[in-house]
MIMAR-662328 format. One line per field, with one value per atom (N, C-alpha, C, CB): atom name; x, y, z; residue number from 1. Coordinates in steps of 0.2 Angstrom, whole numbers, always signed. Glycine has a CB too. Layout:
N
atom CA|... $
u X|... $
v Y|... $
w Z|... $
n NUM|... $
//
This chain:
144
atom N|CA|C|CB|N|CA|C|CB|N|CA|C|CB|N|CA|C|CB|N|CA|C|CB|N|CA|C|CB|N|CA|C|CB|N|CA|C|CB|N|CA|C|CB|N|CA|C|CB|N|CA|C|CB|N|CA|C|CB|N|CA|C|CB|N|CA|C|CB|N|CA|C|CB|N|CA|C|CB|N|CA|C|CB|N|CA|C|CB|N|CA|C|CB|N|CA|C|CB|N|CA|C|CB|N|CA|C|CB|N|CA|C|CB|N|CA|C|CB|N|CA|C|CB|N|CA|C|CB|N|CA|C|CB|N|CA|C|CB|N|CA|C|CB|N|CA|C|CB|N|CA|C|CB|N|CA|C|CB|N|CA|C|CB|N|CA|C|CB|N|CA|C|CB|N|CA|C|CB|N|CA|C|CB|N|CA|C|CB|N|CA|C|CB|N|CA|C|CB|N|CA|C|CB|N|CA|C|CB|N|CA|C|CB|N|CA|C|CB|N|CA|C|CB|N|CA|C|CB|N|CA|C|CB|N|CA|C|CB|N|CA|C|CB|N|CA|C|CB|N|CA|C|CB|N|CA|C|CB|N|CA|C|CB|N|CA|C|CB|N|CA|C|CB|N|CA|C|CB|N|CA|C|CB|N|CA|C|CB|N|CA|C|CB|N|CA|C|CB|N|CA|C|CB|N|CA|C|CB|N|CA|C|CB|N|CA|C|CB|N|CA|C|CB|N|CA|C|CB|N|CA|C|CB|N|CA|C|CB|N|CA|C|CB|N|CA|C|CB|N|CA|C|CB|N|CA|C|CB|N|CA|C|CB|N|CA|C|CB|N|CA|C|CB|N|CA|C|CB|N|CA|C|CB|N|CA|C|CB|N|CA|C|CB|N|CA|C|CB|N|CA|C|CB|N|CA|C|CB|N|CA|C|CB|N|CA|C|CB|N|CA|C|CB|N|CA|C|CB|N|CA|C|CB|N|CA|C|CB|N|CA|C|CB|N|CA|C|CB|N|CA|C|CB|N|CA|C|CB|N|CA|C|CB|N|CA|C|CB|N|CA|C|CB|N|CA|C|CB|N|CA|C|CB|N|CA|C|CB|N|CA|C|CB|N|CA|C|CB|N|CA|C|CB|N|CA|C|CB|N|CA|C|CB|N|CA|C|CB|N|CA|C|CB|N|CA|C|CB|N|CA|C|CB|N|CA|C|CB|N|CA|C|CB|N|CA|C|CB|N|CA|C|CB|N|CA|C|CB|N|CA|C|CB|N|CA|C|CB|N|CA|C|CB|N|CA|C|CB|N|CA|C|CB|N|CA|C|CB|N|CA|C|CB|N|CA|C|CB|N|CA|C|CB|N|CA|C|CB|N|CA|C|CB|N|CA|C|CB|N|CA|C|CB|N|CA|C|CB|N|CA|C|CB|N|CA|C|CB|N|CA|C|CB|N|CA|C|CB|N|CA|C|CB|N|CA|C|CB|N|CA|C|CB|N|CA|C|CB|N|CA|C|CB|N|CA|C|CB|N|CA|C|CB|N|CA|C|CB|N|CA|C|CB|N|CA|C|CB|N|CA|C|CB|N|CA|C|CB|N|CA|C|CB|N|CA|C|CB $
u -450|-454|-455|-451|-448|-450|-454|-447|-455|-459|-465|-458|-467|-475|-476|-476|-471|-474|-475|-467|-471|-473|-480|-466|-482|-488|-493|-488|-491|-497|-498|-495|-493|-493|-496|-484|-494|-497|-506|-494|-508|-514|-519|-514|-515|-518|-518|-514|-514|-514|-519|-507|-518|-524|-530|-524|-535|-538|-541|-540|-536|-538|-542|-531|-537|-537|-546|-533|-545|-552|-558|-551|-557|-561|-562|-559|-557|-559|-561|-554|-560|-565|-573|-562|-572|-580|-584|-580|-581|-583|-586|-577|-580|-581|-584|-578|-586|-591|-598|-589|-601|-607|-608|-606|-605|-605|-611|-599|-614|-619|-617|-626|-613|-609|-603|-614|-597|-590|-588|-586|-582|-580|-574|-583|-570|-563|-562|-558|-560|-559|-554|-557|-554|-551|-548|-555|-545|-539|-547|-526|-548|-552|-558|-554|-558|-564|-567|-564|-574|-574|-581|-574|-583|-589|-596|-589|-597|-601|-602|-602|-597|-596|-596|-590|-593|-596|-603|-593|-603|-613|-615|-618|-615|-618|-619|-618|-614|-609|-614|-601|-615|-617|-624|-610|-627|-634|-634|-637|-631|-631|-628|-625|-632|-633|-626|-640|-623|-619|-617|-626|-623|-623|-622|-628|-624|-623|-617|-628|-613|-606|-601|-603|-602|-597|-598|-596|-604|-607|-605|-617|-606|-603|-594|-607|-592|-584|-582|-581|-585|-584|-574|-590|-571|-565|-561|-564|-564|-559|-561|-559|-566|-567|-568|-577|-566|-567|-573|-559|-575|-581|-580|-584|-575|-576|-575|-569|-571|-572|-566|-579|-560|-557|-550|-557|-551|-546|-545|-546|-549|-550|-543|-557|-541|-536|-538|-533|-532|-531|-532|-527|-537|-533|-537|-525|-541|-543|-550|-545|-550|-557|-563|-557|-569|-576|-583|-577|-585|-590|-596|-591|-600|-605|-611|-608|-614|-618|-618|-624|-623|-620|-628|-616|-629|-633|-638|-627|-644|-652|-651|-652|-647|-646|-641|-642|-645|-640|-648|-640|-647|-653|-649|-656|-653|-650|-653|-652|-660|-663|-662|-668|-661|-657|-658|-650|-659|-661|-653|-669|-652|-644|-648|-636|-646|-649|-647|-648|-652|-648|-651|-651|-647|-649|-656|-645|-659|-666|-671|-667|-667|-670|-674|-666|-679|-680|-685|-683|-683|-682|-692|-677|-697|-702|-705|-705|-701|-700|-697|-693|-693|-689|-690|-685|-694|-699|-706|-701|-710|-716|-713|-718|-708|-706|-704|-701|-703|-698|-707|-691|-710|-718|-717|-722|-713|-711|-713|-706|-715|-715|-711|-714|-711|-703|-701|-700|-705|-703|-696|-711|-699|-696|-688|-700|-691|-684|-679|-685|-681|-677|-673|-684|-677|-674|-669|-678|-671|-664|-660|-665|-659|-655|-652|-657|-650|-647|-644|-644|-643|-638|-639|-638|-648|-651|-655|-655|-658|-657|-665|-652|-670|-676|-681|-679|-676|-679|-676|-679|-671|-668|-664|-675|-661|-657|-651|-658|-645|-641|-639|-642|-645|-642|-639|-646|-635|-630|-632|-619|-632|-630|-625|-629|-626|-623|-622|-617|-626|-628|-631|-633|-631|-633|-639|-626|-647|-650|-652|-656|-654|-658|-665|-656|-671|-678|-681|-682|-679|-683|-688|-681|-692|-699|-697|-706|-694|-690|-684|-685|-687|-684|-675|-691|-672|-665|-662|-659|-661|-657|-648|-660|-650|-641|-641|-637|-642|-639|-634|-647|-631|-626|-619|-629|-613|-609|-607|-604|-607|-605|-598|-604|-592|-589|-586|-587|-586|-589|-582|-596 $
v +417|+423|+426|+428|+427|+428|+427|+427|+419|+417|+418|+411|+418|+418|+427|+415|+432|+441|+438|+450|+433|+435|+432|+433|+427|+423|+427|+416|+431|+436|+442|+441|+443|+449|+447|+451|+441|+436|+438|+423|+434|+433|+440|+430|+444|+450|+455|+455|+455|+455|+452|+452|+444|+441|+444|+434|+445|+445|+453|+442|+458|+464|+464|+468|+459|+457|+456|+450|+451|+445|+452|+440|+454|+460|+467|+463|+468|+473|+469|+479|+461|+460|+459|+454|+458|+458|+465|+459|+471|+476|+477|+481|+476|+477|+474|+479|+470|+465|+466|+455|+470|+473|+478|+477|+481|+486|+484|+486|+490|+486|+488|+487|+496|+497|+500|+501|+502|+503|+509|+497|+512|+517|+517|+524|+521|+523|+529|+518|+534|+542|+544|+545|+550|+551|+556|+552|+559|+567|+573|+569|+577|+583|+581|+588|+575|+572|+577|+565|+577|+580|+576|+590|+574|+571|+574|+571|+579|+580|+579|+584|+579|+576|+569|+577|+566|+557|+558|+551|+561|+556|+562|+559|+568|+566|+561|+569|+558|+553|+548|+549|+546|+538|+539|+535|+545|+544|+542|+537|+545|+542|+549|+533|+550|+556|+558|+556|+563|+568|+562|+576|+563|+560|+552|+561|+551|+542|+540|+539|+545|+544|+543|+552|+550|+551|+545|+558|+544|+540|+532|+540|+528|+522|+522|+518|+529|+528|+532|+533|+532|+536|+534|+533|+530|+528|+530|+524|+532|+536|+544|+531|+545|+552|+557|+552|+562|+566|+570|+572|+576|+579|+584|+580|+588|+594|+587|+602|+581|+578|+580|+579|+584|+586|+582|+591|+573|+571|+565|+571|+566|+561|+560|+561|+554|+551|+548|+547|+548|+546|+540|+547|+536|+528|+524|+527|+529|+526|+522|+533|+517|+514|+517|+509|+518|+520|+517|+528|+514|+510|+516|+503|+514|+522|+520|+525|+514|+514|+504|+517|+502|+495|+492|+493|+486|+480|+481|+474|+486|+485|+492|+476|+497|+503|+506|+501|+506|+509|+515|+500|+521|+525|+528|+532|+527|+528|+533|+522|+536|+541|+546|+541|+551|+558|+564|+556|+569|+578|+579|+585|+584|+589|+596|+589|+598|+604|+610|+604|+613|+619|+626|+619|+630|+637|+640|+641|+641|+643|+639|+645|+632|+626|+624|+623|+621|+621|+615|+627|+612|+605|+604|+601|+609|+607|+606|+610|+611|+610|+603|+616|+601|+596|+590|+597|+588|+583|+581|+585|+588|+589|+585|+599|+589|+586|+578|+588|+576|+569|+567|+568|+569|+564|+562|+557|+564|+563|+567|+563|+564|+566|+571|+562|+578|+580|+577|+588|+573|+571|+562|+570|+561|+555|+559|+550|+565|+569|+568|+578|+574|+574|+566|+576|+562|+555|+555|+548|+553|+550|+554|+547|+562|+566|+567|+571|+565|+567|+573|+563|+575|+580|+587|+580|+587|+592|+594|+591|+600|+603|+604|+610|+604|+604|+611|+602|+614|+621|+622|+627|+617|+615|+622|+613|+624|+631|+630|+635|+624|+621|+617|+619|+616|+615|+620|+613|+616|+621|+616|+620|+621|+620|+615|+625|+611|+604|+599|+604|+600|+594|+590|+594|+583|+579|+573|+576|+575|+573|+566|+577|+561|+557|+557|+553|+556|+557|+552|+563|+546|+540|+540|+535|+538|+535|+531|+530|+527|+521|+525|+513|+522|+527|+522|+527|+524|+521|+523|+526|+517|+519|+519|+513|+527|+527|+528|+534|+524|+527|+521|+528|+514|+510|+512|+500|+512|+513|+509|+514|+510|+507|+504|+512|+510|+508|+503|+510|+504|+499|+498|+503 $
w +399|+399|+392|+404|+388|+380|+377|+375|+376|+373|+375|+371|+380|+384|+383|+394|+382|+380|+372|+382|+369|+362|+359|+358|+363|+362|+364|+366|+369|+372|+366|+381|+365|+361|+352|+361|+351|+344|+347|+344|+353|+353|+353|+358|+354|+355|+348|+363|+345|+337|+332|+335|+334|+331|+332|+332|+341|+340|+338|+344|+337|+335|+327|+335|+323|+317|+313|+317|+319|+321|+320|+330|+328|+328|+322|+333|+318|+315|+308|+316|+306|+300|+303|+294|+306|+310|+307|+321|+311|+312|+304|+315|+300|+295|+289|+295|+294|+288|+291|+286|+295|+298|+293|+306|+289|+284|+279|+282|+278|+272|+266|+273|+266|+260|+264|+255|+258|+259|+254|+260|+256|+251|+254|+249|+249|+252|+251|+250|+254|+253|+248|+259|+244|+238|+241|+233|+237|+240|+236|+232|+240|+241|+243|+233|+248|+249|+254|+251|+256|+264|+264|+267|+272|+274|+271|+282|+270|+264|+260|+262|+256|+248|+248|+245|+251|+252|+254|+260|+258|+260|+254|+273|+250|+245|+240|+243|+239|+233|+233|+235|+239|+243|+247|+249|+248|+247|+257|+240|+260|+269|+269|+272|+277|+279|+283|+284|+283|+288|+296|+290|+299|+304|+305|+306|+300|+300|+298|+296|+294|+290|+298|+284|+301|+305|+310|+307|+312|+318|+317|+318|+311|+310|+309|+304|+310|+307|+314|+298|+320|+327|+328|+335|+327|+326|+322|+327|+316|+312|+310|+305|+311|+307|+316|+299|+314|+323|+319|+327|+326|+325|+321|+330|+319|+314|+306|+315|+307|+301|+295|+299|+299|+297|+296|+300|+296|+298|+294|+305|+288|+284|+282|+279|+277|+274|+269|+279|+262|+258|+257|+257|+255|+255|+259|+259|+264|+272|+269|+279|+271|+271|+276|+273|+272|+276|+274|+275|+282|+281|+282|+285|+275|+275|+279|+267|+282|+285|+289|+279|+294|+295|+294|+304|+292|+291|+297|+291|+293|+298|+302|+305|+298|+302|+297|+310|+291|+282|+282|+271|+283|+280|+272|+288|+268|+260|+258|+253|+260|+257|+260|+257|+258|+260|+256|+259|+259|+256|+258|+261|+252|+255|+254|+247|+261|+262|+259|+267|+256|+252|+256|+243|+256|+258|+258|+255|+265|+265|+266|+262|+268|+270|+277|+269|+279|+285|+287|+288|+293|+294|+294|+303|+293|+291|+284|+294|+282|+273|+271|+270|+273|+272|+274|+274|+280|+281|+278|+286|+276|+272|+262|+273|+260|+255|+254|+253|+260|+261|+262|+269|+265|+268|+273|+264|+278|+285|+287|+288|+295|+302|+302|+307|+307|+307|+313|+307|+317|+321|+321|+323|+312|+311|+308|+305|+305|+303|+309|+302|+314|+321|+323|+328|+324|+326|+321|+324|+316|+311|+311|+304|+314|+314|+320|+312|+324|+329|+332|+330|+328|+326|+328|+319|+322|+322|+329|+315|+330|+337|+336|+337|+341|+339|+337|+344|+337|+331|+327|+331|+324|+318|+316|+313|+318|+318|+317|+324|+317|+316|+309|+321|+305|+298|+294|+294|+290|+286|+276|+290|+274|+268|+264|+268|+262|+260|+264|+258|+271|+275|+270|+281|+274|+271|+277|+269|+276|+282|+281|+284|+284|+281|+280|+283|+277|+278|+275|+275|+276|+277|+281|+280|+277|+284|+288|+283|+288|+294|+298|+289|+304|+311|+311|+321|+313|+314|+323|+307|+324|+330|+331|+336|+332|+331|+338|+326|+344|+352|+352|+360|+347|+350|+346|+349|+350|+345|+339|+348|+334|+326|+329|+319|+328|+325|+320|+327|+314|+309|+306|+303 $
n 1|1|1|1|2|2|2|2|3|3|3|3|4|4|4|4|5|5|5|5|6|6|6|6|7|7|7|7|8|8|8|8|9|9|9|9|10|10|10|10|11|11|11|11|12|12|12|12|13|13|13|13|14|14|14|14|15|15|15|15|16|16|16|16|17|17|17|17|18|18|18|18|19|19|19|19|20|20|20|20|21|21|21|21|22|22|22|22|23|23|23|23|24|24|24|24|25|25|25|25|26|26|26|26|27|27|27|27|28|28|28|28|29|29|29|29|30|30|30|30|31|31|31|31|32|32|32|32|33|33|33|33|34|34|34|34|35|35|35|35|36|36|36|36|37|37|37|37|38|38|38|38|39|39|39|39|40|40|40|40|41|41|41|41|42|42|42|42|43|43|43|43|44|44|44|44|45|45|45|45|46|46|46|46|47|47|47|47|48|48|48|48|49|49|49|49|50|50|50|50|51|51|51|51|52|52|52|52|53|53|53|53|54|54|54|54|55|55|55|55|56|56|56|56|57|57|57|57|58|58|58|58|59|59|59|59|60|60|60|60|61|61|61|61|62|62|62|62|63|63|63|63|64|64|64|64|65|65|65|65|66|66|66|66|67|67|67|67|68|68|68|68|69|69|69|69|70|70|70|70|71|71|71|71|72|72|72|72|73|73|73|73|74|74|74|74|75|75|75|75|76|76|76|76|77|77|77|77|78|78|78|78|79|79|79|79|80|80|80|80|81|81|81|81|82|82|82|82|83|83|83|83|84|84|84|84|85|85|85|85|86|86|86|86|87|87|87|87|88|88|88|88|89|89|89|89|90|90|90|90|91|91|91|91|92|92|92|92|93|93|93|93|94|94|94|94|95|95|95|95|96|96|96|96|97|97|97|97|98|98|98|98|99|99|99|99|100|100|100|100|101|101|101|101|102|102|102|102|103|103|103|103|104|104|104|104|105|105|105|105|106|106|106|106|107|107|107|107|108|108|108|108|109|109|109|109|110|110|110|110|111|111|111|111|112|112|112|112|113|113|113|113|114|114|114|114|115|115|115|115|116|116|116|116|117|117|117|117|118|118|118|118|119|119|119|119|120|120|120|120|121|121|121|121|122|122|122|122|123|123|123|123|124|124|124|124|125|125|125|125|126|126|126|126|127|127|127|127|128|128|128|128|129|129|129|129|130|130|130|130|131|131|131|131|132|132|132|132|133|133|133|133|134|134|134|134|135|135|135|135|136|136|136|136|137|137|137|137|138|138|138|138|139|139|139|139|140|140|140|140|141|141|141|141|142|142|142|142|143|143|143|143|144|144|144|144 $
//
């Protein structure tokens, strides 16, 4: 009976292993957090929106994003689902402004923003949106 909990227990180790270099070679780029980091400041760094940071890292970063770590690896966007182009929102900004500058739809804005609310009354200042012309489907879970 030892040996068969410890083979169960091996096997289930391995495939965790197995699974998370998977996860993480879906990545299309990586970083690893610094001390004074915060999810704003990466997705300015690295050019990937607010939403898309915390949305491919749903297993490591929580929703205020207050829980980041030293050390921790973070995949910033995954392979066919990386939006790179990106406005940081500055005070007084507004998602038709922001769309018009980008040469978007704000309709395409709203997509790749999930986030954002449809009278856009919920950005803040050092967000980070994305405003690609190429729509992204964030509705499958990453965790990346």
């Amino acid at each position: 009976m030892y040996a068969f909990v410890n083979i169960v227990a091996f096997t289930l180790a391995a495939m965790a292993g197995v699974s998370s270099v998977r996860a993480q070679a879906a990545c299309a780029r990586n970083t690893t957090v610094f001390l004074g980091e915060t999810c704003d400041i990466i997705s300015q760094t690295f050019n990937v929106s607010t939403y898309q940071l915390a949305f491919v890292n749903q297993n490591k970063i929580d929703a205020a994003c207050d829980n980041l770590a030293v050390g921790e690896p973070l995949c910033l966007g995954v392979v066919g689902q990386d939006c790179n182009t990106t406005h940081v929102v500055q005070s007084g900004d507004f998602c038709v402004s922001i769309a018009d500058g980008a040469g978007i739809p704000i309709s395409t804005l709203l997509t790749n923003n999930p986030n954002v609310n449809s009278d856009c009354s919920n950005i803040y200042p050092n967000e980070v949106l994305c405003t690609s012309a190429e729509t992204f489907n964030y509705t499958e879970t990453a965790d990346a």
